[in-house]
C-alpha positions in Angstrom: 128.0 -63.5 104.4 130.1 -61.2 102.5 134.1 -60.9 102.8 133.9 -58.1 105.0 131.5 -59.2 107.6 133.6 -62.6 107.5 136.8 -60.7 108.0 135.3 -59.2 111.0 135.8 -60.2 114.5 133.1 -59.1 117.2 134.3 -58.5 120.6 137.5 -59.3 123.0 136.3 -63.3 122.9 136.4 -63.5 119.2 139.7 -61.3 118.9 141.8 -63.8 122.0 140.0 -67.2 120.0 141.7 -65.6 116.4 144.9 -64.7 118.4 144.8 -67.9 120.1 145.0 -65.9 123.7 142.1 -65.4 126.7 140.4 -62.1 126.1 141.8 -60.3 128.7 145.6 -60.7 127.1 143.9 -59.5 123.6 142.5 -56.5 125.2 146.3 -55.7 127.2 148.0 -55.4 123.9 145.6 -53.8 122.8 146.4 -51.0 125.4 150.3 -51.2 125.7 151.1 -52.9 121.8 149.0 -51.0 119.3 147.1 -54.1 118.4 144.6 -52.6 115.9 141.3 -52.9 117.2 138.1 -50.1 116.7 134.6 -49.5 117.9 131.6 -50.4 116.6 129.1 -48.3 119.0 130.1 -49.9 122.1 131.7 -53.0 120.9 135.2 -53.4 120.0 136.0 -55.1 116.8 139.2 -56.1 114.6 139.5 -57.5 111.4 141.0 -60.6 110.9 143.6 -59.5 108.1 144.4 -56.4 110.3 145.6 -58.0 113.1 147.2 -60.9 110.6 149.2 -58.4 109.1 150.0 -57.2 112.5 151.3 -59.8 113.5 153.6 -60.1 110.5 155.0 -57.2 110.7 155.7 -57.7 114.3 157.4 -61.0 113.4 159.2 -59.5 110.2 161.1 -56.3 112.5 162.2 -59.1 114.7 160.0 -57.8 117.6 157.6 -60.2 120.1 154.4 -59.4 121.5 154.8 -58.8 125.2 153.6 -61.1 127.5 150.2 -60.0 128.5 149.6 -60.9 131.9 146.3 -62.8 132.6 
């Protein structure tokens, strides 16, 4: 497995395990947060240093994920 297929995340299950949230709270910021998720035919994907980053930048401009409701 290269780097960029183990950088990649498969799916709202694999994105909420990384994020350490239930799928359906991945997939809610995903619509109201900009979390940074594409498609991959008809499955949506992330990479793992995308949404790291994310989340740092989020942390560094002082700002908190809303709470997704689940």
């Amino acid at each position: 497995m290269d780097t960029t297929s183990a950088d990649l995340l498969s799916g709202w299950i694999a994105i909420g395990k990384h994020l350490g949230m239930k799928p359906d709270a991945a997939r809610h910021l995903a619509r109201t947060s900009g979390l940074p998720t594409f498609k991959l035919g008809k499955t949506v994907c992330a990479r793992r240093s995308t949404l790291n980053a994310w989340l740092a930048e989020r942390e560094a401009a002082g700002r908190t994920a809303p709470e997704a409701r689940t």
